[in-house]
C-alpha positions in Angstrom: -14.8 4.7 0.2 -11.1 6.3 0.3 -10.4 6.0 3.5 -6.9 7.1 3.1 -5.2 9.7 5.2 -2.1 11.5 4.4 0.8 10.6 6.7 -0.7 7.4 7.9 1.1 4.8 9.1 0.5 0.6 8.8 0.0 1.0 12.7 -2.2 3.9 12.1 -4.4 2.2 9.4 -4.5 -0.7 11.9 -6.3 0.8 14.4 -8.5 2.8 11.9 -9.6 -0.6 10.1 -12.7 -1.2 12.4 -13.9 1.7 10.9 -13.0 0.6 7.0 -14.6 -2.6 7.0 -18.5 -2.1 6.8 -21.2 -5.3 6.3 -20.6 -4.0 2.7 -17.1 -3.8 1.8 -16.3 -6.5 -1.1 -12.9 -4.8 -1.8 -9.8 -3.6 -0.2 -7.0 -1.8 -2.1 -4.2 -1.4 0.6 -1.4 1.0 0.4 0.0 2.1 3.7 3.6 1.8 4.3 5.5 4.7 2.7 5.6 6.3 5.5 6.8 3.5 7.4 9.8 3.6 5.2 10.1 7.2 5.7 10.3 6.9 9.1 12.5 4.0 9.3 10.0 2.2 11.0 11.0 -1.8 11.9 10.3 -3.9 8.6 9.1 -6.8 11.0 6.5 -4.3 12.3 5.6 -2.8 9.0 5.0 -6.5 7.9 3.0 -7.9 11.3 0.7 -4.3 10.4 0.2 -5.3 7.1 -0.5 -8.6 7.7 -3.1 -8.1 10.3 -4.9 -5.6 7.9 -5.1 -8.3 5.4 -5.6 -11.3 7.6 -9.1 -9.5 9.0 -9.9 -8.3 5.9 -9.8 -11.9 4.7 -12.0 -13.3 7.6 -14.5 -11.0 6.9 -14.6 -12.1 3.2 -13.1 -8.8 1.8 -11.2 -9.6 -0.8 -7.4 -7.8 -1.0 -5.4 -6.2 -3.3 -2.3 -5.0 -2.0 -0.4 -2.0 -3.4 3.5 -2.2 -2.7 5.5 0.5 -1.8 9.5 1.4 -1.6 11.5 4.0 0.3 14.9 5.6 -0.2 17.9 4.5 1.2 17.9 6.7 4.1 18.2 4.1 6.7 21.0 2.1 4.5 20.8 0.0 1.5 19.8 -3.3 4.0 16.7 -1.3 5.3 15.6 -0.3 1.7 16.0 -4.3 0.7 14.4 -5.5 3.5 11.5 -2.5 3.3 11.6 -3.5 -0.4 10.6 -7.3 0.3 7.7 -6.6 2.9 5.0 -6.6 0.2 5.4 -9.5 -1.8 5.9 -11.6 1.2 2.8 -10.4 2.7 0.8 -11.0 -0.7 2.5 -14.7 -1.2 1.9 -15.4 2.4 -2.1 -14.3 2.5 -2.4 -15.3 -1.5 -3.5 -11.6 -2.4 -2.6 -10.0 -5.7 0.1 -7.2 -5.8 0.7 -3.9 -7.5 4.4 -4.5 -7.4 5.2 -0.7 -6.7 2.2 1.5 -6.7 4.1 4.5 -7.7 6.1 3.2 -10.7 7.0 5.7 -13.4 5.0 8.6 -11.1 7.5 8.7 -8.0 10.2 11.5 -8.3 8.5 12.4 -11.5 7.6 16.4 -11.8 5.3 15.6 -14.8 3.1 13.1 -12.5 3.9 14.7 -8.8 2.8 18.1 -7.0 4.9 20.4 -5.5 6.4 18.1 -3.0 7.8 16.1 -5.8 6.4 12.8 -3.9 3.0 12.8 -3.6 0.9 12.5 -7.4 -0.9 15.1 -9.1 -4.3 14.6 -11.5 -2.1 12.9 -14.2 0.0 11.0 -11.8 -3.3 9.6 -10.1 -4.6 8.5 -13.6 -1.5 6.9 -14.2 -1.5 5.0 -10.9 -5.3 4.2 -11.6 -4.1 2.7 -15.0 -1.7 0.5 -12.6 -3.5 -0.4 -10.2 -7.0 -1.4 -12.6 -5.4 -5.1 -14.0 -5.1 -6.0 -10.8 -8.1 -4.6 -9.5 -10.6 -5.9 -12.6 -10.5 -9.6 -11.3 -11.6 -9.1 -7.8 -14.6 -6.9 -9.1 -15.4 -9.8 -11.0 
């Protein structure tokens, strides 16, 4: 199921996860937090989101794969850092895998991005799908 939603937030994924996780869901690829970044949301919160997400996920035996994200500088170099770090400390504090930066090689790209020159086009989503799928084979296993 894609349950994704364009301008979500973590806080907004949060409250939709109750209706993610159904008696049959085995997997969970995460990316939310762009738009956290974006809107120079608090890191602290953008990590507490994330790590609730994952945290029920793991109770409910859904295994997690989560997909790391990074924003632009607009809030100051610190906030970009600090934004930057949120996803590998989520994944080495809940012992999930990571797609170090979901977008890498497609962000900014016009080969790989529509006409907003963020969000991927067909050829940007098979290239993410070519990032993302060493990370994902072993959980399907």
């Amino acid at each position: 199921m894609n349950a994704g939603v364009f301008g979500d937030t973590t806080a907004d994924g949060l409250r939709r996860e109750s209706q993610v996780f159904t008696s049959d869901t085995a997997v969970l690829v995460l990316e939310l937090g762009a738009n956290d970044g974006i809107r120079g949301i608090p890191t602290a919160t953008t990590t507490a989101n994330l790590s609730a997400i994952v945290a029920d996920a793991q109770r409910r035996n859904v295994r997690v794969l989560l997909c790391g994200m990074e924003t632009f500088p607009t809030y100051g170099f610190d906030y970009a850092l600090a934004f930057h770090a949120i996803f590998p400390n989520v994944a080495r504090n809940a012992s999930v895998p990571l797609v170090p930066f979901l977008l890498e090689g497609i962000a900014l790209n016009p080969a790989f991005t529509g006409p907003d020159g963020v969000h991927p086009n067909a050829t940007g989503a098979e290239r993410i799908a070519d990032t993302v799928w060493p990370y994902l084979l072993p959980l399907l296993q």
